[in-house]
FITORNU-731180 format. One record per residue (C-alpha): x, y, z; residue number from 1. Coordinates in steps of 0.25 Angstrom, whole numbers, plus 5000, padded with zeros to 4 digits. Layout:
N
+------+------+------+-----+
|   xx |   yy |   zz | pos |
+------+------+------+-----+
|    X |    Y |    Z | NUM |
...
+------+------+------+-----+
END
This chain:
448
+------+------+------+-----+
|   xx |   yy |   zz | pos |
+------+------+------+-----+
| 5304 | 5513 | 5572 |   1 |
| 5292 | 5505 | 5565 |   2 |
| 5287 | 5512 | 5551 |   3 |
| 5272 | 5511 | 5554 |   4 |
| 5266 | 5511 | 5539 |   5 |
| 5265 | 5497 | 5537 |   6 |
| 5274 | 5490 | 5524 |   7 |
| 5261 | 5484 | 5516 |   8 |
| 5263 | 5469 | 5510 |   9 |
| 5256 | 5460 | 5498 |  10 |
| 5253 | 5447 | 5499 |  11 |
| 5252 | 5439 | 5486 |  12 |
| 5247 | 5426 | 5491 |  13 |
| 5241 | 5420 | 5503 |  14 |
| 5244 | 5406 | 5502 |  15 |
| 5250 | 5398 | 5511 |  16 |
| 5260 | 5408 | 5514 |  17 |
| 5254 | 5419 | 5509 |  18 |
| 5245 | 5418 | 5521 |  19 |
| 5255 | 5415 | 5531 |  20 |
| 5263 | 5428 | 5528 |  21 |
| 5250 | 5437 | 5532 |  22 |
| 5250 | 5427 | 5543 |  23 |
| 5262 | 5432 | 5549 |  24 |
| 5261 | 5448 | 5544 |  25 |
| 5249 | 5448 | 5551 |  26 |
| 5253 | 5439 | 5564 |  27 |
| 5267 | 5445 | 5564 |  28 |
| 5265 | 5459 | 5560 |  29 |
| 5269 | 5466 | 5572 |  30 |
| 5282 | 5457 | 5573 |  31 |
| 5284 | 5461 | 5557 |  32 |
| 5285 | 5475 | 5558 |  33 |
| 5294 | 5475 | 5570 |  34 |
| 5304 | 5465 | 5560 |  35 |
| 5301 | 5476 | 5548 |  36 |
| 5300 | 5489 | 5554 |  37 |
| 5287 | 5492 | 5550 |  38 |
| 5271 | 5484 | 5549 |  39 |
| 5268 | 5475 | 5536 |  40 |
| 5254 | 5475 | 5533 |  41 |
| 5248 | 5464 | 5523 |  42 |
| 5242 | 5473 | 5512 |  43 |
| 5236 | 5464 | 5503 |  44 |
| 5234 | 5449 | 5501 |  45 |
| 5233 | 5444 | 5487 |  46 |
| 5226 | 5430 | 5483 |  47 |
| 5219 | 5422 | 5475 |  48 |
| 5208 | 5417 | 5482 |  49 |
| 5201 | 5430 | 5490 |  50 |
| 5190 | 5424 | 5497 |  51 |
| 5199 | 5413 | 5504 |  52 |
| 5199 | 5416 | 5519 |  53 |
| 5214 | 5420 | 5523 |  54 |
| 5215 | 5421 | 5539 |  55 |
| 5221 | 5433 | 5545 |  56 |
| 5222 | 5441 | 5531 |  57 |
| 5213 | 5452 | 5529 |  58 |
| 5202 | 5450 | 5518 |  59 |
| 5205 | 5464 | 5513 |  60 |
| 5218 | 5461 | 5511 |  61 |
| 5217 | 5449 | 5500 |  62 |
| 5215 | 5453 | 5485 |  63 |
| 5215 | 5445 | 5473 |  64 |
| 5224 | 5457 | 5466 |  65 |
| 5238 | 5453 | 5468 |  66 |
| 5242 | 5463 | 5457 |  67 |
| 5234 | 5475 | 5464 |  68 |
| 5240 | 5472 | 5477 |  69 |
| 5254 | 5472 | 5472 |  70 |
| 5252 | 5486 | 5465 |  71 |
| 5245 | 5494 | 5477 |  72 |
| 5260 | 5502 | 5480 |  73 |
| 5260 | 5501 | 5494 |  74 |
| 5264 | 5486 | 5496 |  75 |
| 5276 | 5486 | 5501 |  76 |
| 5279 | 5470 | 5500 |  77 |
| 5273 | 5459 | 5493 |  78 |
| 5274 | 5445 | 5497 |  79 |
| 5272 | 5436 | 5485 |  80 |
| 5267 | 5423 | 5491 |  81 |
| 5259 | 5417 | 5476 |  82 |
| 5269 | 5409 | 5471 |  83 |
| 5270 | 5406 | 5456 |  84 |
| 5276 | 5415 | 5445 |  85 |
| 5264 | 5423 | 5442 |  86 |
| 5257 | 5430 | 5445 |  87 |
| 5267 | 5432 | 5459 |  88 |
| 5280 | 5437 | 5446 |  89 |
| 5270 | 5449 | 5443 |  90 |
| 5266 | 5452 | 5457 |  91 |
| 5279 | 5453 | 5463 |  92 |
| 5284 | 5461 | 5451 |  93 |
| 5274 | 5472 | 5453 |  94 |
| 5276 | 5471 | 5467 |  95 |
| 5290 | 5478 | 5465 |  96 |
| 5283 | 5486 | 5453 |  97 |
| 5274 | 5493 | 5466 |  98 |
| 5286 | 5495 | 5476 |  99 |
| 5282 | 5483 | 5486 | 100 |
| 5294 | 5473 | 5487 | 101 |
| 5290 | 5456 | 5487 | 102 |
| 5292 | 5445 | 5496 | 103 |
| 5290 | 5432 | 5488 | 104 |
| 5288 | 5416 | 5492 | 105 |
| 5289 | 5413 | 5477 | 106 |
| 5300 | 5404 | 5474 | 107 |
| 5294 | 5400 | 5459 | 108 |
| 5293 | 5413 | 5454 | 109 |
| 5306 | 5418 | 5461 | 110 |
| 5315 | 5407 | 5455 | 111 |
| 5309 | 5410 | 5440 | 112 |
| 5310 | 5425 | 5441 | 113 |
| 5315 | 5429 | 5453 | 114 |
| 5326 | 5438 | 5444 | 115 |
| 5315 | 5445 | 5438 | 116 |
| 5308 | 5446 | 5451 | 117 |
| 5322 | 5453 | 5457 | 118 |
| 5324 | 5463 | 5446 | 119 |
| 5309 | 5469 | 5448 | 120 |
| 5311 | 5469 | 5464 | 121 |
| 5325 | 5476 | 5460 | 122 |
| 5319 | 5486 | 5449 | 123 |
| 5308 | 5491 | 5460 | 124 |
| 5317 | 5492 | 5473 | 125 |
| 5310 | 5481 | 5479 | 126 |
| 5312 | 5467 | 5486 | 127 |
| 5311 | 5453 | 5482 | 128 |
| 5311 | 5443 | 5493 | 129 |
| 5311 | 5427 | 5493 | 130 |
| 5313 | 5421 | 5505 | 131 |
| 5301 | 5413 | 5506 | 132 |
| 5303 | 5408 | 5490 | 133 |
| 5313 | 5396 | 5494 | 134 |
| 5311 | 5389 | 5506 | 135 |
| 5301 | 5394 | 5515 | 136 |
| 5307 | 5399 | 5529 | 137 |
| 5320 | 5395 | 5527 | 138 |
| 5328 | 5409 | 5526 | 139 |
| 5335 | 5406 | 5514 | 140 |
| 5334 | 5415 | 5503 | 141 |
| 5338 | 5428 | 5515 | 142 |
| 5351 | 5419 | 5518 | 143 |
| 5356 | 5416 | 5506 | 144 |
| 5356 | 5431 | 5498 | 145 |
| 5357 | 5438 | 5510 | 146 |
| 5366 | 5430 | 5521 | 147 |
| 5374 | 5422 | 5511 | 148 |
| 5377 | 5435 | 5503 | 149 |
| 5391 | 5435 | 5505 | 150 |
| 5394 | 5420 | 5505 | 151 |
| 5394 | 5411 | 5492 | 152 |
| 5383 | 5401 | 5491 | 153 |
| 5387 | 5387 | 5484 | 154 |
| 5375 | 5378 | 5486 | 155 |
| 5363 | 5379 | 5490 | 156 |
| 5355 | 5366 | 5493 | 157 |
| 5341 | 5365 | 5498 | 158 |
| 5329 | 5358 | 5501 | 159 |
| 5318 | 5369 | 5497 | 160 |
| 5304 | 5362 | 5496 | 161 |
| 5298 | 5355 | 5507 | 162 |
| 5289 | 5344 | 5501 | 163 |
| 5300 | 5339 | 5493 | 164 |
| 5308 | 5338 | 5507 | 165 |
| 5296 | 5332 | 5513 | 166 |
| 5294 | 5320 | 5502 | 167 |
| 5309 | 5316 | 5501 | 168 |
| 5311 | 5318 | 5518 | 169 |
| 5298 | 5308 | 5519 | 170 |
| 5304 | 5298 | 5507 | 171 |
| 5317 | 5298 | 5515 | 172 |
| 5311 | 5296 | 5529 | 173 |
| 5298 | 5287 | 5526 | 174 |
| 5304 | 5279 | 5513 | 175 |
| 5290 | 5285 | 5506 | 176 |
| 5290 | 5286 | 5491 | 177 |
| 5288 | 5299 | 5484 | 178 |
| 5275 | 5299 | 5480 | 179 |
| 5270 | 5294 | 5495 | 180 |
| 5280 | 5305 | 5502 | 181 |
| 5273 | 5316 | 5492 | 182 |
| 5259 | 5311 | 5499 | 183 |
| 5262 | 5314 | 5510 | 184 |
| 5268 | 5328 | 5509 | 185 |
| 5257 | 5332 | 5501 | 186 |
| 5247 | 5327 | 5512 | 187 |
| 5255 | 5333 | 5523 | 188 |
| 5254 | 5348 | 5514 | 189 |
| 5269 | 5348 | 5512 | 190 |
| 5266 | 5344 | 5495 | 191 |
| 5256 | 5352 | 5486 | 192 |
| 5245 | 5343 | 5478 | 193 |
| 5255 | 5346 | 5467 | 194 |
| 5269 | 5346 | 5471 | 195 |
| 5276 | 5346 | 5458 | 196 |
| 5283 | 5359 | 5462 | 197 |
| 5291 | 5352 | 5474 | 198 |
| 5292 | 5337 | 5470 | 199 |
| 5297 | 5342 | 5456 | 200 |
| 5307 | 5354 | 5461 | 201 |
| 5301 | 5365 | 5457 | 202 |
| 5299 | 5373 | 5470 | 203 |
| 5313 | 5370 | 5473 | 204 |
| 5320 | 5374 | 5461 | 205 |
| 5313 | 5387 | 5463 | 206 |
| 5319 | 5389 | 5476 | 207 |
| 5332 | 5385 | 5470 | 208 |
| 5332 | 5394 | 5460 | 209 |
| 5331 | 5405 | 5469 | 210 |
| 5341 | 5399 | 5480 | 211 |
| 5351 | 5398 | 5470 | 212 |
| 5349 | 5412 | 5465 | 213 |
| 5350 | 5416 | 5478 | 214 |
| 5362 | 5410 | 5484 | 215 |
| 5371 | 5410 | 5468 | 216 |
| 5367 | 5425 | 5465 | 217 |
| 5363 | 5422 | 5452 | 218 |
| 5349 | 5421 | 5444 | 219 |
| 5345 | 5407 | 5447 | 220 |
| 5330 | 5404 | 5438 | 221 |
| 5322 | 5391 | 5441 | 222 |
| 5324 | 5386 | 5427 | 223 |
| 5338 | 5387 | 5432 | 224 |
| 5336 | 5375 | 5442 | 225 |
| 5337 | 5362 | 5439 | 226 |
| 5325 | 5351 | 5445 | 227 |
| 5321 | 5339 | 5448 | 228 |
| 5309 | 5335 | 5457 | 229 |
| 5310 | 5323 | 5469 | 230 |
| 5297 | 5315 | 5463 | 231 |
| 5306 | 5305 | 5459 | 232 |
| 5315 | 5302 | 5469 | 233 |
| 5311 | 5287 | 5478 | 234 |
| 5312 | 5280 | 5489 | 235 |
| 5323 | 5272 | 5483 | 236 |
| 5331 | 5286 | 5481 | 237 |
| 5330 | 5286 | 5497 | 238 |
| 5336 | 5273 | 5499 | 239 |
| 5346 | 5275 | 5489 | 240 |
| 5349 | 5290 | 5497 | 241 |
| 5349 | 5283 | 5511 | 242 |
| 5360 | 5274 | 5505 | 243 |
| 5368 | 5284 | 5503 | 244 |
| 5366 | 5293 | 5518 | 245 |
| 5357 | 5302 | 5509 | 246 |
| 5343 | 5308 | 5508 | 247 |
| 5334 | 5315 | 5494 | 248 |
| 5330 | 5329 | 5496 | 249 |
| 5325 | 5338 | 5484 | 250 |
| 5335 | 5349 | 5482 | 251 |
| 5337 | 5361 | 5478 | 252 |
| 5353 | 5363 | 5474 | 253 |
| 5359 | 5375 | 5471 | 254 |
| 5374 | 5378 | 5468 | 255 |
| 5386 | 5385 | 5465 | 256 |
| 5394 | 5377 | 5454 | 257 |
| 5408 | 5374 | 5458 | 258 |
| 5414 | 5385 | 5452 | 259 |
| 5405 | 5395 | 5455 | 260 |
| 5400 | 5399 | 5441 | 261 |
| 5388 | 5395 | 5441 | 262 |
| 5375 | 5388 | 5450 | 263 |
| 5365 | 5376 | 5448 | 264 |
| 5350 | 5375 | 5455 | 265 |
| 5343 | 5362 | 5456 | 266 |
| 5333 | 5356 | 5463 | 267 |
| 5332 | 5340 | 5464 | 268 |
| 5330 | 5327 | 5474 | 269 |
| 5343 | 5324 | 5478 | 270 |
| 5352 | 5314 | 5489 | 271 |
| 5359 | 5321 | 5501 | 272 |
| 5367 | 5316 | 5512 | 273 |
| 5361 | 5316 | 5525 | 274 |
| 5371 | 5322 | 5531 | 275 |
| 5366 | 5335 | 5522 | 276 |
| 5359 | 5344 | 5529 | 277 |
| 5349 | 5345 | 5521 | 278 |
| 5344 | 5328 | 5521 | 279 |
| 5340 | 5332 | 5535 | 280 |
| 5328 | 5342 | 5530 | 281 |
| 5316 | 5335 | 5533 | 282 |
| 5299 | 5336 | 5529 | 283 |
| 5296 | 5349 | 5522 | 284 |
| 5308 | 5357 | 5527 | 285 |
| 5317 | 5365 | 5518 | 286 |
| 5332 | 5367 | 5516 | 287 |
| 5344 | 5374 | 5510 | 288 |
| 5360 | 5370 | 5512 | 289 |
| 5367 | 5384 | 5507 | 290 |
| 5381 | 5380 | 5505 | 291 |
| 5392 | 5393 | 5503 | 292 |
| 5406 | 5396 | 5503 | 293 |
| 5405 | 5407 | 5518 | 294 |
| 5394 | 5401 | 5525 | 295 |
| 5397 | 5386 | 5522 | 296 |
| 5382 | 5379 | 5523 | 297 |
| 5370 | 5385 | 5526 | 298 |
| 5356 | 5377 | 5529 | 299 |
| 5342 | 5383 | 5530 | 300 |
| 5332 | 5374 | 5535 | 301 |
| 5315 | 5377 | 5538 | 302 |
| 5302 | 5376 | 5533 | 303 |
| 5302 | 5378 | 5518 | 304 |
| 5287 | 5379 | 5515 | 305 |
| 5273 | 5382 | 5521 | 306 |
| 5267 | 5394 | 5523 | 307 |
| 5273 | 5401 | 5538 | 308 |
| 5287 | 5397 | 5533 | 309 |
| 5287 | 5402 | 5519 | 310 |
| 5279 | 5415 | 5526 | 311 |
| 5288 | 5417 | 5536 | 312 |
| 5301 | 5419 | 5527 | 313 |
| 5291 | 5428 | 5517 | 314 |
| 5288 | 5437 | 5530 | 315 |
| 5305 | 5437 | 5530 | 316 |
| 5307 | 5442 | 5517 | 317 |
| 5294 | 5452 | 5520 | 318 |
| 5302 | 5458 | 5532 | 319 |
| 5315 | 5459 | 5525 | 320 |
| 5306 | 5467 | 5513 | 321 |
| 5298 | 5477 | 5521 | 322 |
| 5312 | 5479 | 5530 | 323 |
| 5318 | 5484 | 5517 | 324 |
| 5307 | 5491 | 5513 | 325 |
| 5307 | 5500 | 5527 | 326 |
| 5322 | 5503 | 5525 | 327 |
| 5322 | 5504 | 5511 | 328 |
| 5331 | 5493 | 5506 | 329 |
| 5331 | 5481 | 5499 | 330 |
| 5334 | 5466 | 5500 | 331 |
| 5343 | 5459 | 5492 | 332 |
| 5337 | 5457 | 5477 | 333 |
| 5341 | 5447 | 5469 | 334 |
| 5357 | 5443 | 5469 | 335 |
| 5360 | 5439 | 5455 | 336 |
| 5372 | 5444 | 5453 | 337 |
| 5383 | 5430 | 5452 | 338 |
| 5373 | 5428 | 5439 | 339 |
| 5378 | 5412 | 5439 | 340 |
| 5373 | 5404 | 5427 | 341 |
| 5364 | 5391 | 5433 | 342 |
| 5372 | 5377 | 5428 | 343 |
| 5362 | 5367 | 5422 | 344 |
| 5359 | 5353 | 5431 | 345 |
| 5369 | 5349 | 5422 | 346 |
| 5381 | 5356 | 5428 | 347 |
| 5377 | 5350 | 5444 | 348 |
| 5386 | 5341 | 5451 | 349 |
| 5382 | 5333 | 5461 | 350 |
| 5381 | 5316 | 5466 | 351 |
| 5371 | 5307 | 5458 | 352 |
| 5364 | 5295 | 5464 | 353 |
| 5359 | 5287 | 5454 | 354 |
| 5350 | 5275 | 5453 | 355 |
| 5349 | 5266 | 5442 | 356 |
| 5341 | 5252 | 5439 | 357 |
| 5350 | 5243 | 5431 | 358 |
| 5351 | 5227 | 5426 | 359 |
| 5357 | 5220 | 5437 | 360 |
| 5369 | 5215 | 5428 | 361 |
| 5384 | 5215 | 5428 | 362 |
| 5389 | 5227 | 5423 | 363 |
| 5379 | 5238 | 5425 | 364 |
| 5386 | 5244 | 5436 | 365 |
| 5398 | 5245 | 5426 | 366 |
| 5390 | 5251 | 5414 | 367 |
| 5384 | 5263 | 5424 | 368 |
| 5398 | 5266 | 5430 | 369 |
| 5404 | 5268 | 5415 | 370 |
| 5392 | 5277 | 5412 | 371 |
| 5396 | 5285 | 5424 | 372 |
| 5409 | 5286 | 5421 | 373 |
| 5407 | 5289 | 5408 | 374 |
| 5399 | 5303 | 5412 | 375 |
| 5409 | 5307 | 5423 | 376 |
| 5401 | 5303 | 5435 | 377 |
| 5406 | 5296 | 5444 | 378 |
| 5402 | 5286 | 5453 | 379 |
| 5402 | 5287 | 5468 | 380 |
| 5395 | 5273 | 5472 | 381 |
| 5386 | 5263 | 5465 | 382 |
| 5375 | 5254 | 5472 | 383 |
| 5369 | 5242 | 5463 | 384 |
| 5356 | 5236 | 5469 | 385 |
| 5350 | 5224 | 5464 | 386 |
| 5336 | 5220 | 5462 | 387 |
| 5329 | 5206 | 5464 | 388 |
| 5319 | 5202 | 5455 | 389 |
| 5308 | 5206 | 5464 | 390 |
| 5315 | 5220 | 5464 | 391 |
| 5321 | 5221 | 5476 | 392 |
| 5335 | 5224 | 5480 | 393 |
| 5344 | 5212 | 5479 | 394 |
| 5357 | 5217 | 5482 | 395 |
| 5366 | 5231 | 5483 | 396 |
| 5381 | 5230 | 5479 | 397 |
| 5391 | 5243 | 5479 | 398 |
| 5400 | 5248 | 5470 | 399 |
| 5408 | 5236 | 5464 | 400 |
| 5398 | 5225 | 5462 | 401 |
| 5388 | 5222 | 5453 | 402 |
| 5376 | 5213 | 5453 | 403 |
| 5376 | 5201 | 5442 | 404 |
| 5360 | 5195 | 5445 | 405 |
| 5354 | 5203 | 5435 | 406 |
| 5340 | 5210 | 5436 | 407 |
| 5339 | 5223 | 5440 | 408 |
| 5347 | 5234 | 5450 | 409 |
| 5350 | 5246 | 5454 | 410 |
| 5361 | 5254 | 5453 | 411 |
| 5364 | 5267 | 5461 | 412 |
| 5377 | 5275 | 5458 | 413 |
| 5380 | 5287 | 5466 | 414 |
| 5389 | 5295 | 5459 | 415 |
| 5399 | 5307 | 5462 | 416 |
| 5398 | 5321 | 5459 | 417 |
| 5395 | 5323 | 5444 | 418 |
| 5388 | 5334 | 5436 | 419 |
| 5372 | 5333 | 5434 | 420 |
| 5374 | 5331 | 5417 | 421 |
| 5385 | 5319 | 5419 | 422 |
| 5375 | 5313 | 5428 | 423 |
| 5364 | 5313 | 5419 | 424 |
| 5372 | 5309 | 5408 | 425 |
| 5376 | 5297 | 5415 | 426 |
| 5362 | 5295 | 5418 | 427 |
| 5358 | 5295 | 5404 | 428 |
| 5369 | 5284 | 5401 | 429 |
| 5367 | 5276 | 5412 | 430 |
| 5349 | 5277 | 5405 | 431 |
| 5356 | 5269 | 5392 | 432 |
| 5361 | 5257 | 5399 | 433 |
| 5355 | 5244 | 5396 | 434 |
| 5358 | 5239 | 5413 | 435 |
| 5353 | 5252 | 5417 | 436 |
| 5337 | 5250 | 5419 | 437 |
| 5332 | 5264 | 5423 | 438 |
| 5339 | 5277 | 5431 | 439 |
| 5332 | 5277 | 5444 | 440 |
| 5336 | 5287 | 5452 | 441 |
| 5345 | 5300 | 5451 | 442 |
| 5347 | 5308 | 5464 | 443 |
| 5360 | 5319 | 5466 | 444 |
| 5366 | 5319 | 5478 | 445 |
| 5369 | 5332 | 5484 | 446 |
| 5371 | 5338 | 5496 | 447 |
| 5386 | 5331 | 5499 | 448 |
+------+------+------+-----+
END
């Protein structure tokens, strides 16, 4: 039997998606309250700009008083669709302070204070959910504190931001640069006019913070996360991945250390074989590869961004909320209870590919090799490229063999596994050689 008094939502925001979720609570509201058991009704609107025109939402509806809104007492959910850390921290606060329970798309302020966020939800009976937060309408978040509950998860590897994917996938497929490859996603609406938080890492180690939360049951902060961004990887990087049957996505990494004590979250450009799953994930679409001991591996794959599929997993969790709301429960809160301290980059053990420009001389490829051995990395393979005087290639010789022309080359080493601070100790060696002209290139190789 269908309760008749409508359950009232708050919209904070009506962006991009803001709009699209009273969109569908408006052109789905008959299928919605046969999923919940009873009608939601948009109850207030809260934006910035009053006078634009919004289609399809009432005019009545839309303040500027986001804080008045949030205090009425009979909201019973609020959807927090502003982004940014305030004033969306203090909203969502008093949210739970009035009784109504919250639905957020925030992935920023989620990774920085997402504990806090939890104890509030917890100390006023109320629900925190998130699913819209990591990567658009992939069901992820649902999958992994909920359906993996039971199973230990190891490794969680992901692609989580669509532009990125879409600059790397067109630098592999077109041989474009990254500068022209930016151009075009900026023209094609996939890049903002300022795309710092995605080129540099930052979206994505938001959404790794709270990935690795989630799926290690500990407290994971996004000070926590180690980042690089993708601004410097080239075209030669991609002809040096083809060589060796892989491609460069920008990931975000988290795992379970060996001996289960403790987890590492980082975000970076990175090689993966193409055989990986994840190589195949082309344009603007998002990824995660679950690895765990029960289930084995697990991929999600869709649309992580744009306004219909973030919306559509914010109108998920707004089901899941009012349904808990009609029967009186409560969803799952915040699982912290493994408490796992967070290694530095340091601790991470992974491949290295590693480009340097040398003298073209006897010798050099003698003096790198020592330096390796000397920090306990060792090598896998080592390709020496020389360069004629106009600065093109002039020859490539394996492992072995060295060139005796003088002049300048390049020598790639791909190394075996080795920890992050041996790796960057050796780098720092390898800097003070008088053959060695310059470090071009460092990429880790994962995902084997």
């Amino acid at each position: 039997m269908m309760r008749t008094r409508p359950l009232k939502v708050a919209l904070l925001g009506c962006g991009v998606v803001g709009s699209e979720v009273a969109r569908i609570m408006t052109t789905h509201a008959a299928d919605l309250a046969a999923r919940i058991g009873a009608p939601v009704e948009l109850a207030g609107v809260a934006v910035r700009r009053p006078s634009k025109v919004r289609e399809g939402i009432d005019p009545g509806l839309v303040t500027t008083d986001a804080t008045a809104l949030v205090k009425r007492g009979d909201i019973d959910v609020v959807v927090e669709v502003i982004g940014g850390i305030e004033p969306a921290r203090t909203l969502i606060t008093t949210a739970f302070e009035y009784g109504a329970s919250v639905v957020s798309a925030n992935k920023a302020l989620l990774a920085q204070d997402g504990a806090a966020l939890h104890a509030a939800a917890e100390e006023n009976g109320e629900d925190l959910y998130y699913e819209a937060a990591v990567a658009g309408a992939i069901p992820l978040i649902r999958p992994l504190r909920e359906s993996l509950a039971g199973d230990k998860v190891n490794r969680v590897l992901g692609i989580v931001n669509g532009t990125t994917n879409f600059i790397l996938d067109k630098m592999d497929s077109t041989g474009a640069g990254y500068q022209e490859a930016l151009d075009e996603a900026t023209a094609l609406g996939y890049a903002e006019a300022d795309p710092t938080a995605d080129v540099e890492g930052f979206d994505a180690a938001a959404k790794a913070a709270i990935l690795a939360g989630i799926a290690f049951h500990t407290r994971v902060r996004l000070d926590d996360v180690y980042r690089e961004g993708m601004t410097e990887v080239t075209a030669a990087d991609f002809a040096s991945a083809k060589k060796m049957g892989c491609t460069i996505k920008l990931l975000a990494i988290c795992e379970r250390a060996a001996d289960g004590g403790s987890v590492t979250a980082r975000v970076h450009p990175a090689m993966i074989p193409l055989a990986h799953p994840l190589a195949s994930v082309r344009g603007a679409y998002n990824a995660v590869f679950v690895e765990s001991d029960a289930a084995g591996q697990l991929m999600f794959y869709g649309p992580g961004a744009g306004g219909a599929p973030t919306a559509s997993a914010v109108l998920g969790d707004l089901v899941a909320v009012c349904r808990n709301r009609l029967n009186g429960a409560k969803g799952p809160g915040e699982s912290a209870y493994a408490a796992l301290p967070v290694s530095p980059m340091g601790d991470v053990v992974t491949r290295y590919h590693i480009s340097l420009d040398v003298a073209d001389k006897p010798g050099v490829l003698a003096q790198a090799a020592t330096v390796f051995a000397e920090h306990d990395v060792s090598i896998d393979t080592v390709r020496q490229q020389g360069r004629n005087q106009s600065g093109g290639d002039a020859v490539v010789i394996e492992q072995g063999g060295e060139r005796r022309d003088g002049g300048e080359a390049s020598l790639v080493v791909v190394t075996h596994r080795a920890s992050d601070a041996s790796l960057a100790g050796t780098v720092e060696a390898l800097r003070s050689l008088d053959t060695v002209r310059g470090v071009a290139s460092i990429m880790r190789v994962e995902g084997e």
